[in-house]
N, C-alpha and C positions, 0 to 999 in steps of 0.2 A: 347694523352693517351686515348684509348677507350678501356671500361671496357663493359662487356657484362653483363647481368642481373644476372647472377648467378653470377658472380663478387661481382658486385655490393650489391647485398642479403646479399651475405658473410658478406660483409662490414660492413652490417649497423646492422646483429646479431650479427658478433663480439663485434661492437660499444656498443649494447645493453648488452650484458652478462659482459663486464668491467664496463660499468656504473652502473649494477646493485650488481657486487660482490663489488664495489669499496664503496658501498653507505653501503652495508651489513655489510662490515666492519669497516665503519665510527659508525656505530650503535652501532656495540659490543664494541667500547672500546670508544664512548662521553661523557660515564657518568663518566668514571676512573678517581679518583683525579690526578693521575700521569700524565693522558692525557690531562688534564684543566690547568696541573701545564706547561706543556712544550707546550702549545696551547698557553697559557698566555704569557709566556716568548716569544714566537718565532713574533706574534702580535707588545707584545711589542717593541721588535729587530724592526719587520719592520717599524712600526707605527713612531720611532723614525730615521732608515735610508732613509726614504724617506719624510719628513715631509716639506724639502726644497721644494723639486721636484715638489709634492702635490701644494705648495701656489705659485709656479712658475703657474706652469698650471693653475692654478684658476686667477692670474694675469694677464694671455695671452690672459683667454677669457670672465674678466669680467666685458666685454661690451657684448658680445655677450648674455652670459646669462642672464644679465639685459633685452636685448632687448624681449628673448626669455619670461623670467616671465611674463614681462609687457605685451605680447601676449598674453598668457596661461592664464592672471586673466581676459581680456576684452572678451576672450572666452567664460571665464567661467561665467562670469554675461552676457553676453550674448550680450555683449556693442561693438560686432569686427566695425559695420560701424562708431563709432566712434572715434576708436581706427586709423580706415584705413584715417580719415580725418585728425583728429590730428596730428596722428605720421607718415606720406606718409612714411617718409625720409625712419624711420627705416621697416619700412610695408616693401620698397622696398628692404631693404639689408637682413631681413627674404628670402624673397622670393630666393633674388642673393646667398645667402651660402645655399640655398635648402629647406633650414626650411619649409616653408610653399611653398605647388603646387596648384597650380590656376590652 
């Protein structure tokens, strides 16, 4: 599918003028109690049909996020050559799922 420039343009001011009517109208009506009432509810609704799903997915990956925090803080103090001796194992399974590029 090749799309020529003036396609393309189209595209991406259409993209623009929905995003921008779409946000305008979220404006006029976020402050409306009626709007906060059926906001609340609808949150609620989902908050509670998928709260399974939610601590499934957090169960599947967490090892992985573990691994990745423990990254993120030796980072942040500034500690990574120590981190890279200590922890090779997980240094190298960062690296394997993409996390971190050398």
């Amino acid at each position: 599918m090749d799309l020529s420039e003036f396609e393309i343009k189209k595209a991406l001011d259409q993209y623009k003028a929905r995003k921008e009517y779409r946000k305008d109208a979220y404006l006029k009506v976020k402050d409306d109690p009626e709007f906060q009432k059926r906001n609340r509810a609808n949150s609620n609704k989902h908050y509670h049909a998928n709260k399974e799903a939610k601590k499934e997915y957090y169960e599947a990956r967490k090892e992985i996020i573990s691994l990745k925090n423990r990254y993120k803080y030796h980072e942040k103090t500034g500690k990574l050559d120590i981190y890279m001796l200590k922890y090779k194992s997980q240094y190298d399974k960062l690296i394997s799922i993409g996390f971190i590029v050398e």
